[in-house]
C-alpha positions as CSV (number, residue, x, y, z in Angstrom):
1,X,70.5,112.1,143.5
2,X,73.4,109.7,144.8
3,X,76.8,109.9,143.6
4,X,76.9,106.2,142.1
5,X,73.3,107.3,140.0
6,X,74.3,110.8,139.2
7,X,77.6,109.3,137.8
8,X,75.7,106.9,135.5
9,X,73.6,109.2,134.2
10,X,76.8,110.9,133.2
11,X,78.4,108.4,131.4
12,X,75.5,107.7,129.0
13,X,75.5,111.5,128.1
14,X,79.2,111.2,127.9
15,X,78.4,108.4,125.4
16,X,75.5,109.7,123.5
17,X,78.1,113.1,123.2
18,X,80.5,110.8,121.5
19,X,78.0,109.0,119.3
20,X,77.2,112.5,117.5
21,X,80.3,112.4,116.7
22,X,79.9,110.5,113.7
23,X,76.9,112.7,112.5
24,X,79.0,115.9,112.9
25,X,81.9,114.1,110.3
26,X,78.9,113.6,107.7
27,X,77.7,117.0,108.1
28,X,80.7,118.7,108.3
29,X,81.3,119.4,104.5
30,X,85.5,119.2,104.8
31,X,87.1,116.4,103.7
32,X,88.4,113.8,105.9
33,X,92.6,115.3,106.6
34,X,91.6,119.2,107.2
35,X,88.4,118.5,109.3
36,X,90.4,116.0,111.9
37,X,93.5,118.5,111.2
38,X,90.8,121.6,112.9
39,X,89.5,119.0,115.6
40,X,93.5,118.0,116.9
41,X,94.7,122.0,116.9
42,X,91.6,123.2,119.0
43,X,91.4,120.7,121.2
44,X,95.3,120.7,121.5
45,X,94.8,124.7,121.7
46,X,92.1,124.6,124.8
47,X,94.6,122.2,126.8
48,X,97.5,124.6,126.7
49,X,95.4,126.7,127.9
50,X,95.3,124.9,131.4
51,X,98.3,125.5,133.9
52,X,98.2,122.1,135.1
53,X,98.9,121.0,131.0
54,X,102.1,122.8,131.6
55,X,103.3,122.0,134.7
56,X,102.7,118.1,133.5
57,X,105.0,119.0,130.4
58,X,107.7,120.3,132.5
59,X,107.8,117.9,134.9
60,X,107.5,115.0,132.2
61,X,111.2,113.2,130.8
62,X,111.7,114.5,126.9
63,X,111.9,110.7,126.6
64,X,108.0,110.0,127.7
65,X,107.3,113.1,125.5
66,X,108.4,111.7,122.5
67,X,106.8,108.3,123.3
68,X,103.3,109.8,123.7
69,X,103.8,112.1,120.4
70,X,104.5,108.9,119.0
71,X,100.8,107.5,119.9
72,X,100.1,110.6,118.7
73,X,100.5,109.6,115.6
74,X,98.3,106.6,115.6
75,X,95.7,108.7,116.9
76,X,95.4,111.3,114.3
77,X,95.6,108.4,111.7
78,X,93.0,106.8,113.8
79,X,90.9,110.1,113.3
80,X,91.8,110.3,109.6
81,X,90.7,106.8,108.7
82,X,87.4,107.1,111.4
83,X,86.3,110.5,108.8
84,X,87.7,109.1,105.8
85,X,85.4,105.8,106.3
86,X,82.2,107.9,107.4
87,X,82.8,110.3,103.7
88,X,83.3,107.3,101.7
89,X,80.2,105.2,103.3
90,X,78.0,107.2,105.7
91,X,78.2,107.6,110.1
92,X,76.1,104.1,110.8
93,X,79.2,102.5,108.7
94,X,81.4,104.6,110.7
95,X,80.0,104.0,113.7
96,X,80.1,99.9,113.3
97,X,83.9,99.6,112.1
98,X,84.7,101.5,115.6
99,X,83.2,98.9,117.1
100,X,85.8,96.1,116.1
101,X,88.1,98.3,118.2
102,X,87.8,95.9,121.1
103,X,87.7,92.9,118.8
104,X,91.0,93.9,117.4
105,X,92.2,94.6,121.0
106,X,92.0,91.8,122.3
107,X,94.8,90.0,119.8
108,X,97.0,93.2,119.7
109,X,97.4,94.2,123.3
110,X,98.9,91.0,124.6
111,X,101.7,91.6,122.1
112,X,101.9,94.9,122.8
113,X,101.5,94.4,126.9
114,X,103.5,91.3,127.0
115,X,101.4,89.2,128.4
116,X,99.9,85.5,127.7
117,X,97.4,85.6,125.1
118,X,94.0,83.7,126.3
119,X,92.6,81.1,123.6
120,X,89.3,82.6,124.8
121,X,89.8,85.8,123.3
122,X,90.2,84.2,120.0
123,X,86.7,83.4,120.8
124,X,85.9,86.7,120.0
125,X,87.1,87.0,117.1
126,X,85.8,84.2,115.3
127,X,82.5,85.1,116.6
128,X,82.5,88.9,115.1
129,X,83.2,87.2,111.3
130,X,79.9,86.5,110.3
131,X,78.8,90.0,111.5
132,X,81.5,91.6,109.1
133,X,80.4,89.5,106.2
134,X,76.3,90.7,107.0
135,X,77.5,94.3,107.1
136,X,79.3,93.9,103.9
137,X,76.3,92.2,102.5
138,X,73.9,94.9,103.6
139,X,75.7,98.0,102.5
140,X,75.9,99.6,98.8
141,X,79.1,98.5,96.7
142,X,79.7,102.3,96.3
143,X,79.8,102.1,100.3
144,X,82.4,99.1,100.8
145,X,85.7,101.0,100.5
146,X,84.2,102.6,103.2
147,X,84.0,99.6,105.6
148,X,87.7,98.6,104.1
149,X,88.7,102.2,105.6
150,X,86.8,102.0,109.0
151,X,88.5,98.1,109.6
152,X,92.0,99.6,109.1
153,X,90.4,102.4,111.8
154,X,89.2,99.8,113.9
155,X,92.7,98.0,114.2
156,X,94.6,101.4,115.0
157,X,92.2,102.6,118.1
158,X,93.3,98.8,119.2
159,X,97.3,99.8,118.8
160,X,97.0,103.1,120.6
161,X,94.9,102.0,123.5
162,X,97.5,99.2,124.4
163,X,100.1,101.5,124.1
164,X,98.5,104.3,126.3
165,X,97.4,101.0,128.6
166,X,100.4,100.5,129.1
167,X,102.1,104.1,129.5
168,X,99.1,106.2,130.7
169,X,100.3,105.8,134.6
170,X,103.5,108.3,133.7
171,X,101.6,111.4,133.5
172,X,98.6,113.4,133.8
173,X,95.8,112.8,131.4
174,X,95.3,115.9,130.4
175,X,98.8,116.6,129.3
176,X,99.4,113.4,127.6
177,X,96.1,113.6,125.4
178,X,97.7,117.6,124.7
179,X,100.7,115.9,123.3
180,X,99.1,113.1,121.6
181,X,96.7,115.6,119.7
182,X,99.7,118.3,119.6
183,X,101.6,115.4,117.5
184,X,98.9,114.5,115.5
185,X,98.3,118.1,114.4
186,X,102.3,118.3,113.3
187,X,101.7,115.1,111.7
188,X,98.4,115.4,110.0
189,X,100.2,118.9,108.7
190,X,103.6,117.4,107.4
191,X,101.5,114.3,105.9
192,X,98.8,116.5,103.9
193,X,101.5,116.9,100.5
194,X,102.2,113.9,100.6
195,X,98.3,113.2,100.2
196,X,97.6,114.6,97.0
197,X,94.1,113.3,96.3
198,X,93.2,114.3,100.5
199,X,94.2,118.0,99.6
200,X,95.9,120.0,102.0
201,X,95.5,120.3,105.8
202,X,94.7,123.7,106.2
203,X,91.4,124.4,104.4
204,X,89.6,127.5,106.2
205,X,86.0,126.7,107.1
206,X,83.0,128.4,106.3
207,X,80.8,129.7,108.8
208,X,79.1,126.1,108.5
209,X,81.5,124.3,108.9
210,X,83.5,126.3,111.7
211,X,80.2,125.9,114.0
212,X,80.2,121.9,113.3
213,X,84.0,122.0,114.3
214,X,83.5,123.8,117.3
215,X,81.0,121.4,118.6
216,X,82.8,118.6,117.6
217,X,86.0,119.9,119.5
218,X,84.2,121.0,122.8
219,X,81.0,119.7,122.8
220,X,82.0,116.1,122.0
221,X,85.7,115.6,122.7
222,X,86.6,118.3,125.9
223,X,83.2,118.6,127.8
224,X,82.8,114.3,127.9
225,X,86.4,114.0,128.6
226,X,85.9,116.5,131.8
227,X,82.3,114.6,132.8
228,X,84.1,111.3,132.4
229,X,87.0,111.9,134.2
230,X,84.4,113.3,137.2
231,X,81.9,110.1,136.5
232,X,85.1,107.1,137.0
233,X,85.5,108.5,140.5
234,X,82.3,106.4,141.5
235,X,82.1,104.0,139.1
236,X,84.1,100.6,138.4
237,X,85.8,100.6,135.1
238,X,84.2,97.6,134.3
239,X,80.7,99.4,134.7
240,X,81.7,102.0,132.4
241,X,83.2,99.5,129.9
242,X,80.0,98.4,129.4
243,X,78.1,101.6,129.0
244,X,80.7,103.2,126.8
245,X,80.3,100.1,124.7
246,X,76.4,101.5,123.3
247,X,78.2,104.3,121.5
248,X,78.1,102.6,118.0
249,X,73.9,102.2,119.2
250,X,73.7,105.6,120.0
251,X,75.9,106.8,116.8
252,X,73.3,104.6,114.4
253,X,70.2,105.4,116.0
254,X,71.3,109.1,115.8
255,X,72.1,108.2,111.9
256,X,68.9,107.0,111.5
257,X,66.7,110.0,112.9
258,X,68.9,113.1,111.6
259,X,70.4,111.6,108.8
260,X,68.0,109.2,107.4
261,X,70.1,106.3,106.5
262,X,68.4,103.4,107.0
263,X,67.1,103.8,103.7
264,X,70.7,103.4,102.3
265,X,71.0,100.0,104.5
266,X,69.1,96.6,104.4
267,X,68.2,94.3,107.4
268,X,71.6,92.4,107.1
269,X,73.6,95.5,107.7
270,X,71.9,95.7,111.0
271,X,72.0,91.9,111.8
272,X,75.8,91.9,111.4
273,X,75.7,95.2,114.0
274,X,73.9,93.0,116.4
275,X,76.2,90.2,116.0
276,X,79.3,92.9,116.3
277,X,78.0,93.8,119.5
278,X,77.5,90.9,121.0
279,X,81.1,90.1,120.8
280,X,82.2,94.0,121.9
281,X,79.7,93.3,124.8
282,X,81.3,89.7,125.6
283,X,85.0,90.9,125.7
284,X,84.9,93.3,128.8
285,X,82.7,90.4,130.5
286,X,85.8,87.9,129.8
287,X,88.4,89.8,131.6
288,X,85.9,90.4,133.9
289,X,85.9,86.9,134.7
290,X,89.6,86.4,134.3
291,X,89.8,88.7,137.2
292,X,92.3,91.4,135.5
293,X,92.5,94.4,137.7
294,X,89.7,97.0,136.7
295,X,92.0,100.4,135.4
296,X,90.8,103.7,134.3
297,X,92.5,104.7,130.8
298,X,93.6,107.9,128.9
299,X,90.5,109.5,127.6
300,X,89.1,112.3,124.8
301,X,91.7,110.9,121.8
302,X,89.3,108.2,120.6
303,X,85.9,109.2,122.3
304,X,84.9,106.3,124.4
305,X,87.0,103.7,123.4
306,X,89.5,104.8,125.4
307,X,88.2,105.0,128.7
308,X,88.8,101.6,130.2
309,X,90.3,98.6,128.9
Protein backbone atom coordinates (compact mmCIF):
# COMPACT_ATOMS: atom_id res chain seq x y z
CA UNK A 1 0.00 0.00 0.00
CA UNK A 2 1.53 3.62 -0.92
CA UNK A 3 2.39 5.99 1.71
CA UNK A 4 -0.17 8.86 0.46
CA UNK A 5 -3.16 5.77 0.66
CA UNK A 6 -1.92 4.08 3.78
CA UNK A 7 -1.89 7.65 5.43
CA UNK A 8 -5.56 8.21 4.45
CA UNK A 9 -6.72 5.28 5.64
CA UNK A 10 -5.23 6.47 8.84
CA UNK A 11 -6.78 9.54 9.30
CA UNK A 12 -10.32 8.20 8.94
CA UNK A 13 -9.59 5.67 11.76
CA UNK A 14 -7.94 8.45 13.55
CA UNK A 15 -11.42 10.16 13.08
CA UNK A 16 -13.80 7.34 13.53
CA UNK A 17 -11.40 6.89 17.08
CA UNK A 18 -12.40 10.35 17.96
CA UNK A 19 -16.11 10.11 17.00
CA UNK A 20 -16.50 7.30 19.82
CA UNK A 21 -15.57 9.63 21.84
CA UNK A 22 -18.85 10.97 22.42
CA UNK A 23 -20.49 7.45 22.97
CA UNK A 24 -17.84 6.69 25.69
CA UNK A 25 -19.08 10.23 27.68
CA UNK A 26 -22.71 8.77 27.52
CA UNK A 27 -21.75 5.54 28.75
CA UNK A 28 -19.40 6.40 31.12
CA UNK A 29 -21.74 6.81 34.17
CA UNK A 30 -19.56 9.83 35.97
CA UNK A 31 -20.61 12.98 35.77
CA UNK A 32 -19.25 15.54 33.47
CA UNK A 33 -16.08 17.40 35.99
CA UNK A 34 -14.57 13.86 37.48
CA UNK A 35 -14.87 11.90 34.21
CA UNK A 36 -12.85 14.77 32.03
CA UNK A 37 -10.85 15.28 35.53
CA UNK A 38 -9.66 11.08 34.92
CA UNK A 39 -9.22 11.67 31.08
CA UNK A 40 -6.65 15.05 31.64
CA UNK A 41 -4.47 13.11 34.58
CA UNK A 42 -3.93 9.89 32.49
CA UNK A 43 -3.31 11.23 29.50
CA UNK A 44 -1.10 13.96 31.26
CA UNK A 45 0.41 10.79 33.27
CA UNK A 46 1.35 8.55 29.89
CA UNK A 47 3.18 11.85 28.47
CA UNK A 48 5.51 12.26 31.43
CA UNK A 49 6.25 9.10 30.85
CA UNK A 50 8.15 9.99 27.58
CA UNK A 51 11.86 11.43 27.78
CA UNK A 52 11.36 13.57 24.98
CA UNK A 53 8.12 15.21 27.26
CA UNK A 54 10.87 16.19 29.54
CA UNK A 55 13.54 17.29 27.67
CA UNK A 56 10.83 19.75 25.82
CA UNK A 57 10.00 21.08 29.42
CA UNK A 58 13.45 21.79 30.23
CA UNK A 59 14.41 23.34 27.32
CA UNK A 60 11.04 25.45 27.14
CA UNK A 61 11.09 29.42 28.80
CA UNK A 62 8.87 29.31 32.27
CA UNK A 63 7.25 32.18 30.28
CA UNK A 64 5.85 29.74 27.18
CA UNK A 65 5.06 27.30 30.10
CA UNK A 66 2.67 29.40 31.71
CA UNK A 67 1.24 30.52 28.40
CA UNK A 68 0.41 26.97 27.32
CA UNK A 69 -1.04 26.04 30.96
CA UNK A 70 -2.97 28.94 30.31
CA UNK A 71 -4.75 27.27 27.09
CA UNK A 72 -4.79 24.73 29.34
CA UNK A 73 -7.42 26.04 30.88
CA UNK A 74 -9.60 26.56 27.98
CA UNK A 75 -9.15 23.06 27.13
CA UNK A 76 -10.23 21.34 30.21
CA UNK A 77 -13.27 23.83 30.17
CA UNK A 78 -13.61 22.80 26.63
CA UNK A 79 -13.78 19.06 27.82
CA UNK A 80 -16.08 19.98 30.73
CA UNK A 81 -18.69 21.71 28.68
CA UNK A 82 -18.23 18.93 25.53
CA UNK A 83 -19.43 16.10 28.64
CA UNK A 84 -21.58 18.37 30.39
CA UNK A 85 -23.62 18.92 26.93
CA UNK A 86 -23.59 15.11 25.91
CA UNK A 87 -25.16 14.26 30.03
CA UNK A 88 -27.63 16.93 29.68
CA UNK A 89 -28.76 16.02 25.93
CA UNK A 90 -27.23 12.84 24.50
CA UNK A 91 -23.59 12.19 22.08
CA UNK A 92 -25.51 13.14 18.50
CA UNK A 93 -26.18 16.68 20.39
CA UNK A 94 -22.76 16.52 21.47
CA UNK A 95 -21.34 15.64 18.54
CA UNK A 96 -23.18 18.61 16.36
CA UNK A 97 -22.38 21.60 18.82
CA UNK A 98 -18.54 20.51 18.20
CA UNK A 99 -19.12 21.07 14.88
CA UNK A 100 -19.65 24.93 15.14
CA UNK A 101 -16.03 24.85 16.36
CA UNK A 102 -14.90 25.95 12.89
CA UNK A 103 -17.86 28.30 12.49
CA UNK A 104 -16.89 30.09 15.61
CA UNK A 105 -13.29 30.00 14.42
CA UNK A 106 -13.44 31.75 11.77
CA UNK A 107 -14.68 35.21 13.69
CA UNK A 108 -12.44 34.52 16.73
CA UNK A 109 -9.05 33.76 15.25
CA UNK A 110 -8.49 36.95 13.26
CA UNK A 111 -8.80 38.66 16.58
CA UNK A 112 -6.88 36.51 18.26
CA UNK A 113 -4.09 36.09 15.19
CA UNK A 114 -4.27 39.73 14.28
CA UNK A 115 -5.07 39.47 11.09
CA UNK A 116 -7.80 41.08 8.58
CA UNK A 117 -11.02 39.57 8.95
CA UNK A 118 -12.56 38.33 5.38
CA UNK A 119 -16.37 39.42 4.90
CA UNK A 120 -16.51 35.91 3.39
CA UNK A 121 -16.10 34.26 6.44
CA UNK A 122 -19.12 35.94 7.81
CA UNK A 123 -20.58 34.03 5.08
CA UNK A 124 -20.22 31.18 7.17
CA UNK A 125 -21.83 32.10 9.77
CA UNK A 126 -24.98 33.36 8.55
CA UNK A 127 -25.24 30.28 6.58
CA UNK A 128 -24.93 27.82 9.85
CA UNK A 129 -28.18 29.88 11.55
CA UNK A 130 -30.84 28.14 10.17
CA UNK A 131 -29.06 24.78 10.94
CA UNK A 132 -29.00 25.81 14.69
CA UNK A 133 -32.61 26.81 14.73
CA UNK A 134 -33.58 23.03 12.96
CA UNK A 135 -31.45 21.31 15.63
CA UNK A 136 -33.15 23.23 18.29
CA UNK A 137 -36.51 22.40 16.69
CA UNK A 138 -35.73 18.71 16.42
CA UNK A 139 -34.50 17.93 19.84
CA UNK A 140 -36.65 17.36 23.22
CA UNK A 141 -37.07 20.65 25.46
CA UNK A 142 -35.55 18.39 28.28
CA UNK A 143 -32.56 18.24 25.71
CA UNK A 144 -31.97 22.10 24.91
CA UNK A 145 -29.84 23.19 27.92
CA UNK A 146 -27.83 20.70 26.41
CA UNK A 147 -27.30 22.41 22.95
CA UNK A 148 -26.95 25.91 25.12
CA UNK A 149 -23.93 23.87 26.84
CA UNK A 150 -22.34 22.28 23.66
CA UNK A 151 -22.56 26.20 21.77
CA UNK A 152 -20.61 27.66 24.79
CA UNK A 153 -18.18 24.26 23.97
CA UNK A 154 -18.23 25.02 20.44
CA UNK A 155 -16.91 28.73 20.91
CA UNK A 156 -14.00 27.67 23.40
CA UNK A 157 -12.39 24.75 21.03
CA UNK A 158 -12.41 28.05 18.60
CA UNK A 159 -10.38 30.30 21.41
CA UNK A 160 -7.88 27.52 22.11
CA UNK A 161 -7.09 26.55 18.59
CA UNK A 162 -6.19 30.23 17.68
CA UNK A 163 -4.23 30.50 20.50
CA UNK A 164 -2.25 27.09 20.00
CA UNK A 165 -2.26 28.40 16.05
CA UNK A 166 -0.56 30.79 16.89
CA UNK A 167 2.00 29.46 19.64
CA UNK A 168 2.24 25.75 18.71
CA UNK A 169 5.65 26.47 16.53
CA UNK A 170 7.55 27.06 20.24
CA UNK A 171 7.65 23.65 21.26
CA UNK A 172 7.21 20.10 20.78
CA UNK A 173 3.70 18.73 20.53
CA UNK A 174 3.84 16.34 22.80
CA UNK A 175 5.08 18.46 25.59
CA UNK A 176 2.77 21.33 25.11
CA UNK A 177 -0.46 19.07 24.96
CA UNK A 178 1.37 17.48 28.63
CA UNK A 179 1.17 20.96 29.89
CA UNK A 180 -2.09 21.98 28.50
CA UNK A 181 -3.75 18.73 29.98
CA UNK A 182 -1.33 18.90 33.17
CA UNK A 183 -3.06 22.53 33.75
CA UNK A 184 -6.32 21.45 33.13
CA UNK A 185 -6.10 18.65 35.67
CA UNK A 186 -4.83 21.51 38.43
CA UNK A 187 -7.64 23.44 37.22
CA UNK A 188 -10.46 21.08 36.88
CA UNK A 189 -9.19 20.05 40.68
CA UNK A 190 -9.07 23.64 42.20
CA UNK A 191 -12.57 24.49 40.29
CA UNK A 192 -14.58 21.23 41.52
CA UNK A 193 -15.68 23.20 45.25
CA UNK A 194 -16.42 25.82 43.75
CA UNK A 195 -18.96 23.62 41.60
CA UNK A 196 -21.20 22.42 44.08
CA UNK A 197 -24.01 20.94 42.03
CA UNK A 198 -20.83 19.15 39.53
CA UNK A 199 -19.59 17.42 42.86
CA UNK A 200 -16.08 16.94 43.32
CA UNK A 201 -13.27 16.04 40.97
CA UNK A 202 -12.00 13.00 42.35
CA UNK A 203 -14.79 10.43 42.21
CA UNK A 204 -13.12 6.76 42.11
CA UNK A 205 -14.57 4.71 39.23
CA UNK A 206 -15.98 1.53 39.33
CA UNK A 207 -14.61 -1.25 37.42
CA UNK A 208 -17.11 0.08 34.64
CA UNK A 209 -16.33 3.03 34.48
CA UNK A 210 -12.42 2.70 34.92
CA UNK A 211 -12.42 0.42 31.62
CA UNK A 212 -14.53 3.26 29.58
CA UNK A 213 -11.82 5.77 30.95
CA UNK A 214 -9.09 3.82 29.92
CA UNK A 215 -10.23 3.62 26.40
CA UNK A 216 -11.25 7.00 26.26
CA UNK A 217 -7.64 8.13 27.43
CA UNK A 218 -5.52 5.75 25.13
CA UNK A 219 -7.71 4.39 22.74
CA UNK A 220 -9.20 7.66 21.61
CA UNK A 221 -6.97 10.60 22.63
CA UNK A 222 -3.03 9.02 22.73
CA UNK A 223 -3.12 6.17 20.00
CA UNK A 224 -4.90 8.87 17.23
CA UNK A 225 -2.69 11.58 18.36
CA UNK A 226 0.45 9.08 17.56
CA UNK A 227 -1.35 7.75 14.09
CA UNK A 228 -2.07 11.38 13.20
CA UNK A 229 1.07 12.83 13.91
CA UNK A 230 2.64 9.76 11.52
CA UNK A 231 -0.44 10.24 8.78
CA UNK A 232 0.42 14.55 8.30
CA UNK A 233 3.83 13.44 7.11
CA UNK A 234 2.20 12.56 3.65
CA UNK A 235 -0.69 14.42 3.64
CA UNK A 236 -1.61 18.21 3.06
CA UNK A 237 -3.28 19.81 5.99
CA UNK A 238 -5.83 20.89 3.83
CA UNK A 239 -6.60 17.05 2.93
CA UNK A 240 -6.86 16.20 6.46
CA UNK A 241 -8.95 19.25 7.27
CA UNK A 242 -11.46 17.78 5.35
CA UNK A 243 -11.47 14.29 6.50
CA UNK A 244 -11.21 15.26 10.25
CA UNK A 245 -14.28 17.38 9.46
CA UNK A 246 -16.74 13.82 9.20
CA UNK A 247 -16.11 13.30 12.86
CA UNK A 248 -19.53 14.77 14.11
CA UNK A 249 -20.89 11.99 10.97
CA UNK A 250 -19.04 9.35 12.43
CA UNK A 251 -19.96 10.40 16.21
CA UNK A 252 -23.91 10.37 15.11
CA UNK A 253 -23.99 7.47 13.07
CA UNK A 254 -22.12 5.64 15.95
CA UNK A 255 -25.06 7.24 18.25
CA UNK A 256 -27.47 5.90 16.16
CA UNK A 257 -26.26 2.04 16.03
CA UNK A 258 -24.96 1.60 19.84
CA UNK A 259 -26.96 4.02 21.44
CA UNK A 260 -30.16 4.15 19.64
CA UNK A 261 -30.96 7.75 19.50
CA UNK A 262 -32.53 8.53 16.66
CA UNK A 263 -35.61 7.72 18.33
CA UNK A 264 -35.00 10.66 20.73
CA UNK A 265 -34.54 13.06 17.48
CA UNK A 266 -36.90 14.03 14.61
CA UNK A 267 -35.93 14.69 10.79
CA UNK A 268 -35.16 18.48 11.60
CA UNK A 269 -32.52 17.68 14.02
CA UNK A 270 -30.72 15.99 11.20
CA UNK A 271 -31.60 18.56 8.53
CA UNK A 272 -30.00 21.34 10.62
CA UNK A 273 -26.76 18.68 10.90
CA UNK A 274 -26.65 18.61 7.24
CA UNK A 275 -26.84 22.31 6.98
CA UNK A 276 -24.06 22.60 9.87
CA UNK A 277 -21.87 20.72 7.82
CA UNK A 278 -22.09 22.16 4.84
CA UNK A 279 -20.78 25.32 6.35
CA UNK A 280 -17.80 23.25 8.53
CA UNK A 281 -17.09 21.68 5.03
CA UNK A 282 -17.12 25.25 3.15
CA UNK A 283 -14.72 26.94 5.65
CA UNK A 284 -11.49 24.92 5.04
CA UNK A 285 -12.34 25.22 1.16
CA UNK A 286 -12.37 29.22 1.63
CA UNK A 287 -8.94 29.51 2.97
CA UNK A 288 -8.12 27.08 0.58
CA UNK A 289 -8.85 29.45 -1.98
CA UNK A 290 -7.57 32.47 -0.22
CA UNK A 291 -4.29 30.68 -0.58
CA UNK A 292 -3.31 30.78 3.40
CA UNK A 293 -0.32 28.56 3.96
CA UNK A 294 -1.49 24.95 4.74
CA UNK A 295 0.03 24.27 8.66
CA UNK A 296 -0.13 21.23 10.82
CA UNK A 297 -1.59 22.11 14.43
CA UNK A 298 -1.31 20.86 18.09
CA UNK A 299 -3.17 17.66 18.32
CA UNK A 300 -5.01 15.07 21.03
CA UNK A 301 -6.51 18.24 23.40
CA UNK A 302 -9.73 18.52 21.38
CA UNK A 303 -9.74 15.26 19.23
CA UNK A 304 -9.71 16.28 15.65
CA UNK A 305 -10.44 19.70 15.71
CA UNK A 306 -7.22 20.54 16.35
CA UNK A 307 -5.29 19.08 13.75
CA UNK A 308 -5.12 21.73 11.12
CA UNK A 309 -6.55 24.98 10.85
Amino acid sequence: MQAVSKARLQIHFCVLLWGFTAILGKLISLPALPLVWWRVLLVTVALLLMPRVWRGLRAMPARLRWAYAGIGVLVSLHWLTFYAAIKLANASVGATCMALGPVFLAFVEPWIARRKFDPREMLIGVAVVPGVVMVVGGVPPGMRMGIAVGVVCALLVALFSAFNKRMVEHGDPLTITCIELGAGTVFLGLLAPLLPHAGPAFVLPDMHDALLLLALSFGCTLLPFALALVALRHLSAFGVQMVTNLEPVYAIVLAVLLLDEQRQLDGWFYAGVAVILAAVFAHPLLHRKRGEPEQPELLAVAESHNIVE
